[in-house]
DRENDREN-696341 format. One record per residue (C-alpha): residue in one letter; x, y, z. Coordinates in steps of 0.2 Angstrom, whole numbers, plus 5000, padded with zeros to 4 digits. Example, Ala and Ser with C-alpha at 12.3 -4.5 7.8 and 13.67 -1.06 7.14 Angstrom:
// DRENDREN-696341
A506249785039/S506849955036/
// end
This chain:
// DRENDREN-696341
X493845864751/X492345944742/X491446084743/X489746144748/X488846104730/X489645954728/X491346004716/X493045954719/X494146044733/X495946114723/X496945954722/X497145874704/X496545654705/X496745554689/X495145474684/X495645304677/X494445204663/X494445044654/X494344984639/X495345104629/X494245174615/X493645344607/X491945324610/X492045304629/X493645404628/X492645544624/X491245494637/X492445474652/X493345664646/X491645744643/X490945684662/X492745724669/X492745884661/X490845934668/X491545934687/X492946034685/X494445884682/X495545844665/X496945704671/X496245554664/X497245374664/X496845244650/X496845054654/X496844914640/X495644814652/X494744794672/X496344704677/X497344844673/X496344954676/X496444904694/X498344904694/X498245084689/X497145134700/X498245104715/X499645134708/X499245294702/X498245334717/X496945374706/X495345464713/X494145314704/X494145194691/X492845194676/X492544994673/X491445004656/X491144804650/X492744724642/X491444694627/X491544884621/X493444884619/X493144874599/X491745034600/X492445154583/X492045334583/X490545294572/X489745184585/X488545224598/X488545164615/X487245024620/X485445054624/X485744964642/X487145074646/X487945004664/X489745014673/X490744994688/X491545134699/X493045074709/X493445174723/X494645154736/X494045054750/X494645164763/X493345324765/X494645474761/X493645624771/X493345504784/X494745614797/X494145564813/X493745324811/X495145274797/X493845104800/X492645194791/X492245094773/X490945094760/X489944954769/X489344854753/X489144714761/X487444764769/X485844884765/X485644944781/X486544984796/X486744854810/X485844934823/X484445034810/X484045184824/X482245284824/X482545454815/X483545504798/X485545424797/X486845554803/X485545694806/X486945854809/X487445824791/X486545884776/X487345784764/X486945624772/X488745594781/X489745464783/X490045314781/X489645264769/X489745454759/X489245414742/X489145614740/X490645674749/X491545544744/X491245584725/X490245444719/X488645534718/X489645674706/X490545564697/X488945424693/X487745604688/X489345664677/X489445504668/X487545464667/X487345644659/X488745654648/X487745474641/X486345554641/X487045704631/X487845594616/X486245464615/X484945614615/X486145744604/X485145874620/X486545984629/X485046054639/X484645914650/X483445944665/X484145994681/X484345864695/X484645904713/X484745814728/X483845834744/X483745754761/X482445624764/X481145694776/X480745614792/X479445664804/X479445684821/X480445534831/X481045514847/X483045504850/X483645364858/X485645374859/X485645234871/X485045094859/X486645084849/X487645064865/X486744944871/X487244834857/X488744804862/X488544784882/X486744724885/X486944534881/X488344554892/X487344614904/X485944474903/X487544354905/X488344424920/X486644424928/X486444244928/X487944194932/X487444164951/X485944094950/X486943944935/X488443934947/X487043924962/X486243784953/X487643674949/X488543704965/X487043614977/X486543504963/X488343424966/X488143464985/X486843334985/X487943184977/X489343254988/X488543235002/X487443054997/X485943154998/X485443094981/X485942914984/X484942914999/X483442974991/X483542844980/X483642734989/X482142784999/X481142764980/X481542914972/X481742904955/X483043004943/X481843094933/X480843164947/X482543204957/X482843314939/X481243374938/X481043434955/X482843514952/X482343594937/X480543664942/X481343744958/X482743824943/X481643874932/X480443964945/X481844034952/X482544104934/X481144144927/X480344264942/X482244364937/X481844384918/X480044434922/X480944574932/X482444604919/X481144644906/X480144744918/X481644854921/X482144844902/X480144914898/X479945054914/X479945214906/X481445284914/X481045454907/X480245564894/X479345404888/X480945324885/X481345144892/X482845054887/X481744944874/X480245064872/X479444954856/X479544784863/X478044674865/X478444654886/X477644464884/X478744414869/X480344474877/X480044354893/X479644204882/X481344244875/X482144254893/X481144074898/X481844004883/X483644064888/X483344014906/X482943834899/X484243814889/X485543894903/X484743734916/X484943614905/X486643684905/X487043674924/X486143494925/X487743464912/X489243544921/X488343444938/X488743284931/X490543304927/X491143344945/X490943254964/X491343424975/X490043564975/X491643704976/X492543634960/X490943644952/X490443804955/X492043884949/X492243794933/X490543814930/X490643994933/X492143994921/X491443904908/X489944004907/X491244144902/X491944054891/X490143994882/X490044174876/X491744184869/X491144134852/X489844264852/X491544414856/X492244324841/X490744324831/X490144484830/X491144604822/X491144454806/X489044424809/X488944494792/X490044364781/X489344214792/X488344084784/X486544054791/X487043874797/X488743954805/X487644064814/X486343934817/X487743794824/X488643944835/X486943954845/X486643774850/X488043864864/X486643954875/X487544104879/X488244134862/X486344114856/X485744254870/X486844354861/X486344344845/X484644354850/X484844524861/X485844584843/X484244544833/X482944604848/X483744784847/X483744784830/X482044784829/X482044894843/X483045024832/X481945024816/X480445064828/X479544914826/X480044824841/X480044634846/X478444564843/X477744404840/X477444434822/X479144454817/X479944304828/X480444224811/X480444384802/X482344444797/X482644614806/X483344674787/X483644594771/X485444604775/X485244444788/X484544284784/X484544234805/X482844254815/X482544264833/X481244124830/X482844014823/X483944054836/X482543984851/X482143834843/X484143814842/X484243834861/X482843714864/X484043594853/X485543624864/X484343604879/X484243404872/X485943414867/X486343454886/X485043334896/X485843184883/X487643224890/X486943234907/X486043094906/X487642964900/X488943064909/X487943014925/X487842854921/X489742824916/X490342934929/X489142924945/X490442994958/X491142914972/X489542834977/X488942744962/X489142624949/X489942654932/X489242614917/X490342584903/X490642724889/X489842644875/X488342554886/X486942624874/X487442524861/X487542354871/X485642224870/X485642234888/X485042444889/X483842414874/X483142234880/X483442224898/X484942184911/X485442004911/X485141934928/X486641914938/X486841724946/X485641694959/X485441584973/X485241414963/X486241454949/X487941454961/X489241364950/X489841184954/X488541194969/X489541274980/X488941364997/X490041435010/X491041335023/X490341375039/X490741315057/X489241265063/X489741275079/X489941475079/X488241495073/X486941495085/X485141405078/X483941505072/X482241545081/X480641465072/X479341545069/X479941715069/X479741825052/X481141865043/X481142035037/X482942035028/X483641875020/X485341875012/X485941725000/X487541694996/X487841874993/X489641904980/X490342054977/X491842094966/X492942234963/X493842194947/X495042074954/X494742054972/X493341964981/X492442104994/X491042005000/X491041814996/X489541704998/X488441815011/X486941705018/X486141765036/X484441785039/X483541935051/X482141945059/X480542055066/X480642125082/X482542115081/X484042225080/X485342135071/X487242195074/X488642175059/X490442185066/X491642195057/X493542295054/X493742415042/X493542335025/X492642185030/X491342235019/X490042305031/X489742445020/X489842365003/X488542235008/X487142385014/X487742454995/X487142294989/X485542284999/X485142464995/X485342454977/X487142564975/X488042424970/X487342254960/X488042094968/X488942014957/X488041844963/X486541814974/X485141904979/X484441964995/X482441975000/X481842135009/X480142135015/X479842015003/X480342094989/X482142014978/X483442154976/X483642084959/X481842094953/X481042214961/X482242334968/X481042484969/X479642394980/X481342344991/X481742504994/X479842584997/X480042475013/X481942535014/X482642655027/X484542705028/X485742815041/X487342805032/X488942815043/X489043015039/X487543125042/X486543155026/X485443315028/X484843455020/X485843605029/X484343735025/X482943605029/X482243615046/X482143465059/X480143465057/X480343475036/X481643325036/X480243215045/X479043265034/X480143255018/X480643075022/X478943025028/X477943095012/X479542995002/X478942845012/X477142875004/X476242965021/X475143105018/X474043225027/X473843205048/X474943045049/X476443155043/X476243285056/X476243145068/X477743045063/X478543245067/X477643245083/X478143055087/X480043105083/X480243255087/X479743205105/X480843035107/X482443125102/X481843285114/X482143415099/X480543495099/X481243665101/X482443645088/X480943575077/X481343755065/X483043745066/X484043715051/X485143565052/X486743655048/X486443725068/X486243575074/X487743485085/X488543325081/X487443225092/X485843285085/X486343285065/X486543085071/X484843075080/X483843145066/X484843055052/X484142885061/X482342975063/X482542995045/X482642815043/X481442755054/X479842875048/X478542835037/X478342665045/X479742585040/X479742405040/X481842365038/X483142495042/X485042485040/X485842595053/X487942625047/X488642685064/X487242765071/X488042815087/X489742905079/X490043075085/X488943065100/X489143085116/X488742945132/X487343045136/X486743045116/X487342875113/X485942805128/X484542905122/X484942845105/X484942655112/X483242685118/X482642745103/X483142595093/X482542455107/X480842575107/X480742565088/X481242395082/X479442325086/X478642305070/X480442305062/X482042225054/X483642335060/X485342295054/X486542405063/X488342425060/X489542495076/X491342505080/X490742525100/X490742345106/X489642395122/X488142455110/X488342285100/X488242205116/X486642315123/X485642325106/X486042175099/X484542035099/X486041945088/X487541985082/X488441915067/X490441965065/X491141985045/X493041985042/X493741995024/X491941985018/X491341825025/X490341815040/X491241715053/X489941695068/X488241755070/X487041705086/X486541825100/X488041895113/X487941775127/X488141635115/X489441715105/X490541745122/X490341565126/X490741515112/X492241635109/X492541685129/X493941655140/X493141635153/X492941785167/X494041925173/X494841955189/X495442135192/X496042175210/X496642355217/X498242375223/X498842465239/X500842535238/X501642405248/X500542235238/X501542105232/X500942025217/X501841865220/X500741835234/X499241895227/X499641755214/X500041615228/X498641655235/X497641595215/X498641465210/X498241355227/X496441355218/X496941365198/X498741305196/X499741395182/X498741565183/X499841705178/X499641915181/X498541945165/X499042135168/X500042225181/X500242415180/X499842535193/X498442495205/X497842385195/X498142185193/X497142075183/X497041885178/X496141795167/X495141645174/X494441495165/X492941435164/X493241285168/X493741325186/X492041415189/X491741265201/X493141335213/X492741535213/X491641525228/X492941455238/X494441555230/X493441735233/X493141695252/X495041665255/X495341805243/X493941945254/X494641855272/X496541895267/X496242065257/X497342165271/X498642035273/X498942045254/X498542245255/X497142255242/X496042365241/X494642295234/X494242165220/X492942125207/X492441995192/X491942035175/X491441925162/X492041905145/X491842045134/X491242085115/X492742165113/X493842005117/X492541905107/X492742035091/X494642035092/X494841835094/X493741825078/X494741935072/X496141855074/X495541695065/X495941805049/X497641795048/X498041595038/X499741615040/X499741625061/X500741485069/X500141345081/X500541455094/X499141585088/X497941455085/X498141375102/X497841525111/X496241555102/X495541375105/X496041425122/X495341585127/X497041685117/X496641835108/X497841765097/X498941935095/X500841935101/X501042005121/X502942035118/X503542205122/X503542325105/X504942395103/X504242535096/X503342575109/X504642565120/X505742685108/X504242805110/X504342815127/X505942855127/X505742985114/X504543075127/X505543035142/X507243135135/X507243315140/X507243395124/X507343575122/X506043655110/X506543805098/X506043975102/X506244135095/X506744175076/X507043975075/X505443935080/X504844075069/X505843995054/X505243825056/X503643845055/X503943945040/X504643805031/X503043695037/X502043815032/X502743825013/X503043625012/X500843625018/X500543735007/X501543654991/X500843484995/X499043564995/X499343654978/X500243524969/X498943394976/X497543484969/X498043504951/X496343574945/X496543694957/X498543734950/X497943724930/X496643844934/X497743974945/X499143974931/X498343934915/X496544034916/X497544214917/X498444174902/X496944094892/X496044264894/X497144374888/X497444274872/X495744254870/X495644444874/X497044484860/X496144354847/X494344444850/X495244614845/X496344554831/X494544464824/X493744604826/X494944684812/X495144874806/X494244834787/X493344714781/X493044624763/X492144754752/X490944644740/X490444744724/X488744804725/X487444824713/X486344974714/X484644924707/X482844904717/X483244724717/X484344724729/X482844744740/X481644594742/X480144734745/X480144934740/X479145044736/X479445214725/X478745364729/X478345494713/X477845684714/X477145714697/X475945854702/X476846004694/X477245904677/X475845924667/X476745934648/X478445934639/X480045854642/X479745834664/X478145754657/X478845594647/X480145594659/X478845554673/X477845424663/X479545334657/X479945344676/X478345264680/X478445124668/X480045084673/X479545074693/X478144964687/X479144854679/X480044764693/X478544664700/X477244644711/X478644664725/X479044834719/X477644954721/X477445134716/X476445274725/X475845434719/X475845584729/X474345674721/X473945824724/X475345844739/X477045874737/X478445754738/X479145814756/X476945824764/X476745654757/X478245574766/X477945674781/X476045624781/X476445444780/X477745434794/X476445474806/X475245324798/X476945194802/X478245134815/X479945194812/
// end
């Protein structure tokens, strides 16, 4: 559009001007005029004036104050002569980036590179192009036409332009690059590690190994300490090797940020690191299953930098306290402070610690300083909603808080103690037939106490009125069906859950008052396995036993101690995750009993394992429960009855007997059991003859196969002796095989207590209890019956393309019962694809093709610091001489902020030169 020195290229532009006047009439045609132009367009005032110009299509518009409109041809224009030149926003030899504007809205380029700005172009380039652009022309014309009328001089000094000199620099193309792709960088390198962290923070209250530890005495801040000194070790030995890799001088002397100070850049990273902890600690909270944490996290991190994308590209028109508020989000703030570390990077200086609240230019008011002490703001922000949400939303395994329990008396002054043993209303304590309990032993020390236990769940009674005392030296069973309460009352003993009334007494120490010294003395194997899968067999004994308050040799020997009764001492270094069933449930109940535990609770010790295992485990608990209060839980009856010094039997949360086995199948026992073996040709009629001479009215308790069995009171124990001889003399008249007698069982004992449950049974239930009954129906089940006959028709099976078909169909119906069943999992599949690419198409449409141009005043003071250079040395007299001094003055007059600098004796470019290699560009 312009040619080499400067003039205009062969098409004809109007040059618009306002107010209308002869004085500036004559000015505006006279400037016009110098650079090779005549169409001139005349507007009454700046409105107009800017109507006209687009209109028109006018190559600029003159915008001379609105207070000169009444100027006559005898007045002179003003002293402080000033006006506006309104261009197009668009830059019209910008051919190749229509984006290209004039950039008023800052000094200084966004990334400020080492060396001088567009450095193939002598005219300084584009954008922003004052010179090609014609501004420059047009602003000289006009200032010299002024200059011209004021003075009455048509030979005005000469003024040519040059460009600035710059001395030697290194290039560094990447740096500008990097701007837009480094953050991103930083981002997607953390992402594993965050996801990492969240995922086995959750995997701990997944699996109760949280619960478990705190129950053993660990408190919650040192479980978040422990978590977070492990993270931030972890993290921060990866940003120490980021920002090696970042200062390695990959070549020529060159690394990615060659000016950096290599210590101020990894205090960044810790502070990010910090901040991105605190975050994970966060997104932990909200969820119960390590795999749904993980991803969401993972997606949520993403999404954290969102606001940075949309951000950006409008970073110049945002507000201090927008930018401030947009990095209380961690990643967004990384990315604002990668953006202000490789500006400093581009003007040469570098982050260092000097300018951490230094602004990189006087067009940004943000600081890298601001933006850390912002992260360390979210990183409270973070471990507050941590904090409550664990509290309100524990996970399966825990007790909710209410939502707005911070602002209730009892979290500032104290829980209110729940109703203990004497403040049971009305005096009530639970009826009890003393008859089914056995009488205490005196003397003995009771290790574990329960009184009048209660626990509710909203409406419904789960344990009512619990009292039992256990003792040293003893292993104590709990029987019970499922939903008994079995469970619920070790919650309540181990601190999970409060009891809603009553109190228990471990070791001496109240569950209500003293909960922590309870549990010091506390040892727990819940009904699953609760173990570290990395963690060794050796390092869970040690864990355990340094949880326990053991140190030094006696740790080492609760591992050789243990390690030896449950014969793993060569799978003493392998992780738990190898272990078998059997041996995850021996060293879960090791983990209870280390460290000298003085009452352990045992929740199915035995599940899972085999005969073999379940006996070495039984030995382990009789050789261990000296020195010790055991309360063990089982479904086996045959362990109860082994391990068991008593036994006490729960059904819908009241305990209904307790004393030790023999008393309880007295109490409860039908007597004994007489099974006899069948040959093919016995008759059971005679077989039954035979009984009945000695115990009239005895009937075949069971008759299938070989085998035939009655049930024989105890009350007729007087006549066995004399009944088994005739029974062993006549075995081959009545073809038997054999015989034997069993007593009653503690299965027949837990079914018939059992069986007490159920207030509606009739007298005929009742009866049969009282007398040796289990007190469930005999008659044939028809269902039973129908099932047998299912499996008894010869049904044909499908085969081919219709077996092929059907399991098709089963397939599909699994596979929509899983989806619609998990509908996280759903949103996330169908919804997430389609929330990216909006955001995708709302980061590009914010990003915009121009932005707001603000008018611009070009004066010194749009700088807060400058400094003029002026080469006087070959103006010694006449006109170039006043011109120099007036110069001087003026340059002197802006303030202390605005210095001035001779060059001396050396010329303009030497001096310049000279200086750039004193300074850091």
């Amino acid at each position: 559009m312009f040619r080499e020195n400067g003039g205009f290229s062969k098409f004809e532009f109007v040059l618009c001007y306002s107010p209308v006047n002869p004085v500036l009439k004559n000015l505006v045609e006279e400037a016009w005029q110098s650079l090779g132009k005549t169409r001139i367009c005349e507007s009454e005032n700046a409105a107009q004036l800017e109507l006209d110009t687009v209109s028109m299509n006018a190559f600029a518009g003159v915008q001379f104050d609105d207070a000169w409109a009444n100027l006559t041809e005898n007045d002179t224009l003003p002293d402080d002569f000033h006006f506006a030149l309104r261009f197009p926003a668009e830059l019209r030899t910008a051919t190749i980036a229509i984006a290209n504007t004039w950039l008023t809205m800052r000094l200084f380029p966004t990334i400020d590179l080492t060396g001088p700005r567009n450095e193939g172009d002598d005219d300084g380039g584009i954008p922003p192009g004052y010179l090609r652009e014609g501004f420059l022309p047009l602003q000289h014309s006009l200032s010299m036409a002024y200059l011209r009328q004021r003075s009455g001089k048509q030979d005005l000094p000469n003024v040519v332009m040059k460009r600035y000199p710059f001395p030697a620099y290194i290039f560094d193309p990447l740096l500008e690059g990097m701007s837009s792709i480094m953050s991103l960088i930083i981002l997607l390198s953390f992402i594993y590690p965050c996801t990492y962290i969240t995922k086995y923070i959750t995997a701990e209250k997944e699996k109760q190994l949280k619960e478990v530890m705190k129950i053993m005495g660990l408190n919650n801040w040192l479980h978040w300490t422990a978590w977070f000194v492990k993270s931030f070790i972890m993290l921060t030995i990866s940003a120490i090797l980021i920002a090696i890799l970042v200062k390695i001088n990959w070549s020529e002397g060159v690394a990615v940020l060659t000016h950096a100070n290599f210590t101020a850049l990894v205090f960044f990273l810790i502070i990010y690191i910090v901040s991105s902890i605190c975050f994970c600690f966060m997104m932990a909270t909200f969820f119960s299953r390590a795999s749904t944490a993980a991803a969401v996290t993972g997606l949520i991190w993403f999404i954290a930098y969102i606001p940075y994308s949309f951000t950006i590209n409008s970073y110049d028109d945002l507000s201090l306290s927008s930018k401030l508020g947009w990095s209380l989000i961690s990643n967004t703030a990384m990315g604002f402070g990668i953006k202000l570390i490789l500006g400093f990077e581009g003007t040469g200086e570098g982050l260092q610690w000097s300018n951490f609240f230094t602004p990189v230019s006087v067009d940004d008011t943000l600081t890298l300083g601001a933006v850390m002490i912002m992260m360390l703001v979210s990183c409270v922000i973070y471990m507050v909603i941590c904090l409550y949400v664990e509290q309100v939303m524990p996970g399966s395994f825990g007790v909710p808080r209410p939502w707005n329990f911070p602002f209730t008396r009892e979290f500032w002054c104290g829980e209110r103690e729940y109703t203990g043993v004497e403040d049971i209303p009305n005096g009530h304590v639970e009826q009890r037939d003393p008859k089914a309990f056995e009488t205490e032993p005196e003397g003995k020390h009771i290790g574990l106490q329960m009184r009048h236990l209660k626990k509710r769940f909203g409406d419904k009674m789960v344990v009512k009125g619990l009292s039992m005392n256990m003792f040293e030296d003893e292993i104590t069973v709990l029987l019970g069906h499922n939903g008994a309460g079995k469970t619920t009352t070790i919650s309540m003993l181990t601190g999970m859950f409060p009891p809603t009334s009553g109190t228990a007494i471990i070791n001496g120490s109240d569950i209500r008052t003293n909960i922590e010294g309870a549990r010091m003395s506390l040892g727990i194997c819940p009904q699953h396995n609760v173990l570290f899968d990395e963690m060794s067999v050796s390092n869970h004994i040690r864990f355990f036993s340094r949880m326990k308050g053991l140190r030094g040799k006696a740790v080492e020997q609760e591992v050789a101690k243990y390690l030896k009764m449950i014969e793993l001492e060569d799978k003493a270094n392998v992780a738990s995750s190898k272990l078998s069933g059997g041996m995850k449930r021996k060293l879960s109940v090791c983990c209870a009993l280390c460290g000298d535990t003085k009452v352990v609770l045992c929740d199915e010790p035995s599940s899972g394992m085999d005969p073999s295992a379940r006996r070495q485990l039984w030995d382990l608990l009789q050789q261990e429960k000296v020195g010790r209060t055991l309360l063990l839980t089982t479904h086996f009856m045959d362990e109860a009855d082994v391990l068991g010094d008593r036994i006490a039997i729960m059904c819908d949360g009241e305990l209904k007997c307790q004393g030790t086995s023999f008393f309880l199948k007295k109490q409860y026992g039908s007597g004994y059991r007489l099974i006899c073996v069948k040959r093919d040709d016995c008759e059971t009629n005679e077989v039954t003859a035979l009984l009945n001479k000695y115990i009239p009215g005895l009937k075949p308790e069971c008759d299938i196969g070989a085998e035939l069995s009655y049930q024989l009171p105890d009350s007729a124990s007087t006549k066995f002796e004399e009944m088994f001889g005739q029974l062993e003399e006549q075995s081959d008249e009545l073809h038997l095989n054999g015989y034997g007698v069993g007593i009653t069982s503690m299965e027949e004992v837990f079914m018939k207590v059992g069986a007490e449950k159920d207030n509606t049974g009739n007298i005929k239930d009742q009866h049969e209890i009282m007398n040796g009954g289990s007190g469930f129906r005999g008659e044939d089940d028809n269902e039973s019956v129908q099932s047998d006959g299912i499996f008894s028709e010869n049904r044909r099976l499908l085969q081919g393309l219709q077996l092929l078909s059907n399991q098709w169909k089963a397939m599909l119906l699994k596979k929509f019962l899983y989806t619609w069943r998990n509908k996280l999992l759903l949103l996330i599949q169908n919804i997430m694809p389609v929330f990216f690419v909006v955001v995708t198409i709302l980061i590009i449409k914010t990003q915009g093709t121009f932005q707001e141009l603000k008018p611009i005043t070009i004066s010194l003071t749009q700088y807060p610091l400058a400094v003029t250079v002026l080469d006087r040395s070959n103006v010694e007299s006449g006109d170039g001489y006043e011109i120099a001094n007036k110069y001087e003055d003026l340059a002197r007059s802006y303030g202390s902020n605005y210095g001035l600098e001779l060059t001396g004796t050396q010329g303009f470019e030497d001096y310049i030169l000279e200086l750039g290699k004193t300074i850091q560009f």
